[in-house]
Backbone as JSON Lines, residues from 0, in Angstrom:
{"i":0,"aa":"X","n":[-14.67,-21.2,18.94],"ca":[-14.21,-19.9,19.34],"c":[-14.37,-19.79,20.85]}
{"i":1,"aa":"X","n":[-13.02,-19.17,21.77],"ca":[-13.12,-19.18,22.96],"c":[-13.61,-17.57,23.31]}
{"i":2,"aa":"X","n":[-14.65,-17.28,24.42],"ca":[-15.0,-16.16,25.06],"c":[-14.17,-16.24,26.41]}
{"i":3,"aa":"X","n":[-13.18,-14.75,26.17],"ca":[-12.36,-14.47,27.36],"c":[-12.91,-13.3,27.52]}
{"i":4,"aa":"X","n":[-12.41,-12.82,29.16],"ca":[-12.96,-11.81,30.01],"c":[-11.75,-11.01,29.74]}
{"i":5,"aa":"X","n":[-11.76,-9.82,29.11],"ca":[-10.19,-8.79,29.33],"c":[-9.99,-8.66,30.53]}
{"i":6,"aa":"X","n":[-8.61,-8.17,30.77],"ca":[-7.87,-7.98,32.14],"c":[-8.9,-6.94,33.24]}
{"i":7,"aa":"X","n":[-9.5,-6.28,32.08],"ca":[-10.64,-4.61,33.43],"c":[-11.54,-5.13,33.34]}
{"i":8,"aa":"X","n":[-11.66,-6.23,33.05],"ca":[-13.43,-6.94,33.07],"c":[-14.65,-6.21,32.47]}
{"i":9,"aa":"X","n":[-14.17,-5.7,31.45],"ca":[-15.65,-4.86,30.87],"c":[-16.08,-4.94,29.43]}
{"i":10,"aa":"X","n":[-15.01,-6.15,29.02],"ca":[-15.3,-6.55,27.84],"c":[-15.1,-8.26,27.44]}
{"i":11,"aa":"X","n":[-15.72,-8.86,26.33],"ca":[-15.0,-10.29,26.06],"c":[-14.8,-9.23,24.64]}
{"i":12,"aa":"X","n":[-13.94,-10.54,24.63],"ca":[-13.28,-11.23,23.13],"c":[-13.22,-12.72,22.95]}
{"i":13,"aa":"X","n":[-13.35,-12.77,21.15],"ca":[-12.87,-14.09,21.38],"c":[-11.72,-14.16,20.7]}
{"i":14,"aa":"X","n":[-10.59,-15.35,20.32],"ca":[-9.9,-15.84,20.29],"c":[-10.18,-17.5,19.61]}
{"i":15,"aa":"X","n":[-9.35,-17.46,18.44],"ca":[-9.21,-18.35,17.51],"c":[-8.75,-18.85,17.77]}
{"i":16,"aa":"X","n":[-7.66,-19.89,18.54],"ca":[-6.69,-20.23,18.43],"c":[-5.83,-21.22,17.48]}
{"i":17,"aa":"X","n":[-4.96,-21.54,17.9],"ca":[-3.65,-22.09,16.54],"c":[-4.35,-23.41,16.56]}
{"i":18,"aa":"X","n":[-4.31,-24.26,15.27],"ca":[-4.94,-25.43,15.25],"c":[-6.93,-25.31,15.1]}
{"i":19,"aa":"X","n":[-7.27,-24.13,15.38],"ca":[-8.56,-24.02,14.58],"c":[-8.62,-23.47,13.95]}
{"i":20,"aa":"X","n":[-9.96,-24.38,12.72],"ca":[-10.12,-23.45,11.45],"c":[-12.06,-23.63,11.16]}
{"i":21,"aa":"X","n":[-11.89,-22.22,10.82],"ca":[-13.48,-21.81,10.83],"c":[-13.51,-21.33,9.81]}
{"i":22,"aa":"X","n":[-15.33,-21.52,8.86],"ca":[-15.2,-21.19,7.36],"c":[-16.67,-20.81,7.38]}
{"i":23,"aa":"X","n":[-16.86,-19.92,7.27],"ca":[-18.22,-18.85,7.19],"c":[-18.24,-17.48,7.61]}
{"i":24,"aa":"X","n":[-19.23,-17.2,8.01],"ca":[-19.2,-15.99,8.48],"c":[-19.16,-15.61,9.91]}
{"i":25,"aa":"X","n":[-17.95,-14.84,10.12],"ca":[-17.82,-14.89,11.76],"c":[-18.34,-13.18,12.43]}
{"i":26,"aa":"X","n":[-19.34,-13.11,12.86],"ca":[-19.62,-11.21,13.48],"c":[-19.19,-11.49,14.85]}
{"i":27,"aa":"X","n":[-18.79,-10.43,15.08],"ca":[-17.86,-10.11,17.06],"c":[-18.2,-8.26,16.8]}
{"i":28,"aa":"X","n":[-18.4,-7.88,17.92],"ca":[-18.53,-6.85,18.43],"c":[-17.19,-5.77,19.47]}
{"i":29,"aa":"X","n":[-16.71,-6.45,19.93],"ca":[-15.41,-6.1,21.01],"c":[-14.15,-6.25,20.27]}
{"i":30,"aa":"X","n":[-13.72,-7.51,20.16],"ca":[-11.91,-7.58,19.5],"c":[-12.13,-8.98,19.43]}
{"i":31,"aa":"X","n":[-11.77,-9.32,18.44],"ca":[-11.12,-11.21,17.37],"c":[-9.75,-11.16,17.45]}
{"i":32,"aa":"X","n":[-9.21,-12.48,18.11],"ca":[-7.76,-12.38,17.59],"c":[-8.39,-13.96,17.17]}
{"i":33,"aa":"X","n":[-7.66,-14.21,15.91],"ca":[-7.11,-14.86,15.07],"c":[-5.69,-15.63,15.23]}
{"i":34,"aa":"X","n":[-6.13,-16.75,15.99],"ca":[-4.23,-17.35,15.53],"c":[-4.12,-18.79,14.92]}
{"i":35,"aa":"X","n":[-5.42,-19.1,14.42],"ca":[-5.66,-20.26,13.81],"c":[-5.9,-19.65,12.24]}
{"i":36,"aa":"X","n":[-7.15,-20.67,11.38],"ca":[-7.31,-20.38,10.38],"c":[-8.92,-19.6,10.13]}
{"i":37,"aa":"X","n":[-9.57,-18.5,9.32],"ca":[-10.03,-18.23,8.9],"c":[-10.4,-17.59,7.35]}
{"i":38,"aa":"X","n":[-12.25,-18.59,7.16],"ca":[-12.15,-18.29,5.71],"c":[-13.74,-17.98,5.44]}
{"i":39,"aa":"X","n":[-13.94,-17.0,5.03],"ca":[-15.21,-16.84,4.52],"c":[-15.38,-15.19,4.61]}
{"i":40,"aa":"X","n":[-15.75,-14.79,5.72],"ca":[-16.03,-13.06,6.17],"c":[-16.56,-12.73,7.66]}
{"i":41,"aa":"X","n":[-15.32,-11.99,7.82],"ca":[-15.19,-11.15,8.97],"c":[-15.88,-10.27,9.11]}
{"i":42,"aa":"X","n":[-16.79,-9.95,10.16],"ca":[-17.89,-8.8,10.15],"c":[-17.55,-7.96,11.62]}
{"i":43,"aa":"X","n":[-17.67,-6.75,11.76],"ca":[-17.43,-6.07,13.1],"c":[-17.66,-4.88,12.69]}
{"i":44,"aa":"X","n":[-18.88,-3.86,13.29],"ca":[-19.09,-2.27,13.22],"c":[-18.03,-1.74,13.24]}
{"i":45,"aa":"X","n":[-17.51,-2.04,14.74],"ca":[-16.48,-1.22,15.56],"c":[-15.46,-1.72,16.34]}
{"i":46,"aa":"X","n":[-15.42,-3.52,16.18],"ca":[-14.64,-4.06,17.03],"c":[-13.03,-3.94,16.19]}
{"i":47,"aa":"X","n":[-12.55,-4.69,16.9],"ca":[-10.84,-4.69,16.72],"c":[-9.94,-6.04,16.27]}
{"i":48,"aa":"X","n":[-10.11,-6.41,14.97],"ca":[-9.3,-7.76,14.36],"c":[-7.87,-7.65,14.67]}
{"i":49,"aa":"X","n":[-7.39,-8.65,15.4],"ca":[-5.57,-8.92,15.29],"c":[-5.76,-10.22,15.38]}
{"i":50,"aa":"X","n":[-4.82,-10.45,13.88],"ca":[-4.75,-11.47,13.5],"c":[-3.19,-11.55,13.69]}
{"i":51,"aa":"X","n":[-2.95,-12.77,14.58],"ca":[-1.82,-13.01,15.16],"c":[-0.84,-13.48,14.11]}
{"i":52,"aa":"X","n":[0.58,-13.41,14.33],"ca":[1.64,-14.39,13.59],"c":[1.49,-15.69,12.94]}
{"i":53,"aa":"X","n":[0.97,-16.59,13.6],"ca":[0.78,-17.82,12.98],"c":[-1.06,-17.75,12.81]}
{"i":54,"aa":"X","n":[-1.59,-16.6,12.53],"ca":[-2.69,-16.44,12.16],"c":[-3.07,-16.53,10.37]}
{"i":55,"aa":"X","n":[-4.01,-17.05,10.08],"ca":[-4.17,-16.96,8.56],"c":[-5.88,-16.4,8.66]}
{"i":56,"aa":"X","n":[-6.01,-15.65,7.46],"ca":[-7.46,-15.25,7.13],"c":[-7.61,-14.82,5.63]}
{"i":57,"aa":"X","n":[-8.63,-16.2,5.18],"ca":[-8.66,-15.92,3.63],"c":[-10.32,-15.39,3.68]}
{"i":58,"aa":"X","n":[-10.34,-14.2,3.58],"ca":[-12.22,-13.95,4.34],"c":[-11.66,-12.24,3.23]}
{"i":59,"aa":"X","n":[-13.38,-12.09,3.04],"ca":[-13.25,-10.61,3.22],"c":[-13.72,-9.94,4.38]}
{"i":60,"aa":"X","n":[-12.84,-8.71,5.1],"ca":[-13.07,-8.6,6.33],"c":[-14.02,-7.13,6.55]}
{"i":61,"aa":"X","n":[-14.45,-6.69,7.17],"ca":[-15.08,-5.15,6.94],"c":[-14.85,-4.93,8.95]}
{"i":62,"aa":"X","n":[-14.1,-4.36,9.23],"ca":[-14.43,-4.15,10.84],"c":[-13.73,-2.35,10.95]}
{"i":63,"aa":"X","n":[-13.78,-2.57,12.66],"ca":[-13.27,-1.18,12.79],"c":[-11.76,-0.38,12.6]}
{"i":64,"aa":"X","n":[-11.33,-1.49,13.2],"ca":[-9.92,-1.49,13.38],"c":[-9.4,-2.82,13.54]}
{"i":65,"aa":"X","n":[-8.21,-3.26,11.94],"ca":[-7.33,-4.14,11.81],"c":[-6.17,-4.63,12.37]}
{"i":66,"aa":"X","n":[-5.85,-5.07,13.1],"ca":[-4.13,-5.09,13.17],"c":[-3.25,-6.09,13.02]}
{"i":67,"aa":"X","n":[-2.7,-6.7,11.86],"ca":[-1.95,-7.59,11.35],"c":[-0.68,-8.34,11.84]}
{"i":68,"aa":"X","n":[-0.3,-9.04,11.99],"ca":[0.79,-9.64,12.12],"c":[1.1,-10.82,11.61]}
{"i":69,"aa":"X","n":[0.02,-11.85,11.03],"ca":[-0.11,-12.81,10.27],"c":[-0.35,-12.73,8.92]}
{"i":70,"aa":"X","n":[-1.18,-13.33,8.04],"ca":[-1.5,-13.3,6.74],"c":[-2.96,-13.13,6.65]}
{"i":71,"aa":"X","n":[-3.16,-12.27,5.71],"ca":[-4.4,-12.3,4.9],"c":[-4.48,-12.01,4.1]}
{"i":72,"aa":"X","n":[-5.45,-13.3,3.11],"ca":[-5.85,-13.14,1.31],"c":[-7.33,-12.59,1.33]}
{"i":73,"aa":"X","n":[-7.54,-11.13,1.02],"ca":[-8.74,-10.65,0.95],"c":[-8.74,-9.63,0.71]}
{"i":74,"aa":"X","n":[-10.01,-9.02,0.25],"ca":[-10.02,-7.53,0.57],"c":[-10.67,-7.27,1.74]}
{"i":75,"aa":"X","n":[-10.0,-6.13,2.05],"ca":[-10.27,-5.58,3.57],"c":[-11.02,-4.08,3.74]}
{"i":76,"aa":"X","n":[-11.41,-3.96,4.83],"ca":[-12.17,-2.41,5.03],"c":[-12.09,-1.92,6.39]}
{"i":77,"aa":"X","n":[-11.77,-0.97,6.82],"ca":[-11.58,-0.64,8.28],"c":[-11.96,0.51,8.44]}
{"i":78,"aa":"X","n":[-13.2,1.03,9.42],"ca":[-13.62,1.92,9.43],"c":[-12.47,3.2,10.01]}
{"i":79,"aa":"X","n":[-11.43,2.79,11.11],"ca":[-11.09,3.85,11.49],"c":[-9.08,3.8,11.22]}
{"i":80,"aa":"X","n":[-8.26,2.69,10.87],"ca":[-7.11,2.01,10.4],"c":[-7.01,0.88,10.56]}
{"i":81,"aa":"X","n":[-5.68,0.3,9.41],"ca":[-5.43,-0.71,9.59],"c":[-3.99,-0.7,9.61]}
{"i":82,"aa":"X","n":[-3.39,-1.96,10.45],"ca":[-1.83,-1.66,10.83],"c":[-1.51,-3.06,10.24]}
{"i":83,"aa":"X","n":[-0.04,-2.73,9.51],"ca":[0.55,-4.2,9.21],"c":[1.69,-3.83,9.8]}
{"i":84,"aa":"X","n":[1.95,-4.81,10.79],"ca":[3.33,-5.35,11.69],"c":[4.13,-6.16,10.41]}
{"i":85,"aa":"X","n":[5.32,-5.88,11.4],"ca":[6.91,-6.28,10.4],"c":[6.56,-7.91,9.65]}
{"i":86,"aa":"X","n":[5.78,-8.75,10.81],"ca":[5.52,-10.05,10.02],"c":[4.29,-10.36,9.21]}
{"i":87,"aa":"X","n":[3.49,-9.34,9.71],"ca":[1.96,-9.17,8.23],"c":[1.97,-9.24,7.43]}
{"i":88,"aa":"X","n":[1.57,-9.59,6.82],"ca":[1.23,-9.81,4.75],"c":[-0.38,-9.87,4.4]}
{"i":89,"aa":"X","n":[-0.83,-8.78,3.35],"ca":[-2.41,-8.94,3.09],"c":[-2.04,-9.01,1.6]}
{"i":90,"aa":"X","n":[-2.68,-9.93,0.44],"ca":[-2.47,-9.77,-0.22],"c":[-3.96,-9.36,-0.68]}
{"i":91,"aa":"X","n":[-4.67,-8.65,-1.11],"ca":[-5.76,-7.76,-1.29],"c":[-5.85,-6.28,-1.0]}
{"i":92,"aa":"X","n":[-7.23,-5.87,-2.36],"ca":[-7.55,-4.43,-1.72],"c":[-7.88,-4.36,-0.1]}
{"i":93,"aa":"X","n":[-7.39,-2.63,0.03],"ca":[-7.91,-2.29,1.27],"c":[-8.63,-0.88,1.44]}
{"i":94,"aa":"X","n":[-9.27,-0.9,2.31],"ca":[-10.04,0.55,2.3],"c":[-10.03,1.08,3.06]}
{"i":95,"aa":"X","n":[-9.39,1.92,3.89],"ca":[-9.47,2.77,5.17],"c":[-9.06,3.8,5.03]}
{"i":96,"aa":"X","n":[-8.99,5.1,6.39],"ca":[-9.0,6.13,6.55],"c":[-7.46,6.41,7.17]}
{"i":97,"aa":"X","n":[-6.74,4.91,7.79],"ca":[-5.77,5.25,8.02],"c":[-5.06,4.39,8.08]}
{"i":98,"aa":"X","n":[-3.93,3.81,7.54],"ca":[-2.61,2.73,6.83],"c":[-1.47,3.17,7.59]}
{"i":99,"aa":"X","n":[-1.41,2.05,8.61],"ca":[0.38,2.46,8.8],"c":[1.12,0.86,8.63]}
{"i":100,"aa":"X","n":[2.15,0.61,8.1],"ca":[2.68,-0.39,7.47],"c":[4.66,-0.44,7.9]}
{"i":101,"aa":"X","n":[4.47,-1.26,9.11],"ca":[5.77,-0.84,9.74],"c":[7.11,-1.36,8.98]}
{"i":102,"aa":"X","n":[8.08,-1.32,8.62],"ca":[9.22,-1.96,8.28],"c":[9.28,-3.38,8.08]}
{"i":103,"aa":"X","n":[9.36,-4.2,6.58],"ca":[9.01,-5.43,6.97],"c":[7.58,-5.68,6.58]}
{"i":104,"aa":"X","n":[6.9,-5.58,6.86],"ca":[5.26,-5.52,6.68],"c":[4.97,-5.65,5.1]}
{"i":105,"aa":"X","n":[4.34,-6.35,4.42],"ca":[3.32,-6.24,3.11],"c":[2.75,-6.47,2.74]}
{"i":106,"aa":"X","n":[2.04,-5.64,2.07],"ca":[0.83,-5.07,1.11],"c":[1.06,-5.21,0.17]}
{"i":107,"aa":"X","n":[0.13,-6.1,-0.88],"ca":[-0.12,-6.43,-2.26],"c":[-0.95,-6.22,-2.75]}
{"i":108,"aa":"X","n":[-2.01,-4.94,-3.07],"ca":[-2.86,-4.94,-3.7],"c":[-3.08,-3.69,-3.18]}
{"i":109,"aa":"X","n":[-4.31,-2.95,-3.69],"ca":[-4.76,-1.38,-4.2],"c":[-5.29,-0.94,-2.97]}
{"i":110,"aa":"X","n":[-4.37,0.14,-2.78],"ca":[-4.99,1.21,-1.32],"c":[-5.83,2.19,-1.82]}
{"i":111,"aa":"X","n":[-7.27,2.29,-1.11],"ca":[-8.45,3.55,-0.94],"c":[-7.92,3.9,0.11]}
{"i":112,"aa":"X","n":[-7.99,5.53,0.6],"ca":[-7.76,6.06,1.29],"c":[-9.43,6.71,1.29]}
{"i":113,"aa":"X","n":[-10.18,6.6,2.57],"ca":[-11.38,7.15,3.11],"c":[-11.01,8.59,3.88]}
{"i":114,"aa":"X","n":[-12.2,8.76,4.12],"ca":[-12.11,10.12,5.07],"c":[-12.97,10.13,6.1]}
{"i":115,"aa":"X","n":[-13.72,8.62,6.15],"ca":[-14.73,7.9,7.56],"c":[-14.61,9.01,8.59]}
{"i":116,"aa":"X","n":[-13.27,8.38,9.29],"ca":[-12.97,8.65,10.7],"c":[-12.1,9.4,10.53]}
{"i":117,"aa":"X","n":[-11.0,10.15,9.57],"ca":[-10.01,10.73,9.65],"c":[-10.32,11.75,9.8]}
{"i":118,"aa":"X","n":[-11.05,12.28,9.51],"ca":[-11.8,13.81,9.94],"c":[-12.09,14.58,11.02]}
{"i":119,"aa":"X","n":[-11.96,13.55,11.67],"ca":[-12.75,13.59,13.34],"c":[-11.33,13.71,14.4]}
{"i":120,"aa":"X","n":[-10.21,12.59,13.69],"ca":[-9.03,12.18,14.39],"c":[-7.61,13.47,13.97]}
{"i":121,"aa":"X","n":[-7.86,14.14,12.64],"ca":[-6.66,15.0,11.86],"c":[-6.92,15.89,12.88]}
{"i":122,"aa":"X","n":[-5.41,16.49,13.95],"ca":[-5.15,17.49,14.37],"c":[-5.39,19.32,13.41]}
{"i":123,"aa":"X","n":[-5.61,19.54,14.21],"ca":[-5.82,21.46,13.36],"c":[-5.0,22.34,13.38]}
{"i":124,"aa":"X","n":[-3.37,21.94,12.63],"ca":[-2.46,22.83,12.99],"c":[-2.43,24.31,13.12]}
{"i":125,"aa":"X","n":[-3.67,24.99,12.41],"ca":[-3.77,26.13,12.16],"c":[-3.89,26.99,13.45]}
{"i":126,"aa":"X","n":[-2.91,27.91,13.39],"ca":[-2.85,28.88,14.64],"c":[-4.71,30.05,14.41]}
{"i":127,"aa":"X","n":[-5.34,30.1,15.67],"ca":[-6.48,31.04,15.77],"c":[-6.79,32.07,14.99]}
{"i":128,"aa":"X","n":[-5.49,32.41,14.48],"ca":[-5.51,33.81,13.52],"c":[-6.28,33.3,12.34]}
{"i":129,"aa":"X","n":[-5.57,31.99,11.62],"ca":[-6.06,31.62,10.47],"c":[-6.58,31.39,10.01]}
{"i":130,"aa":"X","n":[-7.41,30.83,11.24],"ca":[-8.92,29.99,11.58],"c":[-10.01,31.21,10.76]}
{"i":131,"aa":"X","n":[-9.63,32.47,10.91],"ca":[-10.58,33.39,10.52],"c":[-11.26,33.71,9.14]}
{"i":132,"aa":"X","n":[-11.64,34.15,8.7],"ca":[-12.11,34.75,7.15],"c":[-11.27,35.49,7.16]}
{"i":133,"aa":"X","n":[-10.29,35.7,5.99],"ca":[-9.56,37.0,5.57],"c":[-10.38,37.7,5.5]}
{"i":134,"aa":"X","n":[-9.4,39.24,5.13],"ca":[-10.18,40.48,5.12],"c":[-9.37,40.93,4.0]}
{"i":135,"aa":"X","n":[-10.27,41.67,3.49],"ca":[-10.09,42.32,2.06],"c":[-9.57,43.44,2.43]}
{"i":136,"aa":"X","n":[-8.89,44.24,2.56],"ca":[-8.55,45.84,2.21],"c":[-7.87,46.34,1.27]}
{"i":137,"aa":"X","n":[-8.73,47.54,0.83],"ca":[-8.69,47.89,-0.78],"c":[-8.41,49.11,-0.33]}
{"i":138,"aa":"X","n":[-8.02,49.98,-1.35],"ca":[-7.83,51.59,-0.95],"c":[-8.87,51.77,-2.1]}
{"i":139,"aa":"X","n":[-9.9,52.94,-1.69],"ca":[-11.19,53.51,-2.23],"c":[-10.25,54.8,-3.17]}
């Protein structure tokens, strides 16, 4: 696994690349991209999996945020979403708070929908008025 410096310098990542394959348990903290092979389990509180196009991952994964474009056989868990791009494929459960699955993109197996992080992120369309306790008025 390679440790790169991001472009603002205030974070690494690493990076799998095409032609490696790793089989255990991999923990990262910041962001994993994946463009080789992985198999065993993906671990991350809060970091950020993208698993590239010619990426494979037969692992179960649990991180913060997913974002697909390759393949994965597993079940998955994402604390805050997970995204499958037009060339992604997961064939496993998944568990998150938020699924977006673009045109093209698929999913084979049983969606949980959480309420983790969505709670925190759902806008409050409700205009100030509504926000209030009704009021009862009765004629005595």
């Amino acid at each position: 696994m390679k440790l790169m410096k991001s472009d603002s310098g205030s974070s690494d990542f690493g990076l799998i690349g095409q032609g490696v394959e790793i089989s255990g348990q991999v923990s990262f903290t910041e962001r994993l991209e994946v463009d080789g092979k992985v198999t065993g389990k993906l671990i991350s509180e809060s970091g950020v999996l993208i698993v590239g196009e010619r990426g494979k991952v037969e692992a179960q994964v649990d991180v913060g945020i997913c974002i697909i474009h390759g393949t994965v056989n597993g079940d998955m868990s994402a604390k805050t979403r997970i995204e499958i791009h037009r060339t992604g494929r997961i064939h496993g459960d998944i568990t998150t708070p938020a699924l977006l699955i673009e045109e093209g993109g698929s999913l084979n197996g049983a969606v949980k929908m959480t309420q983790e992080d969505s709670r925190r992120a759902a806008p409050n369309f409700l205009p100030d008025e509504a926000k209030e306790k009704p009021r009862i008025k009765g004629v005595v």
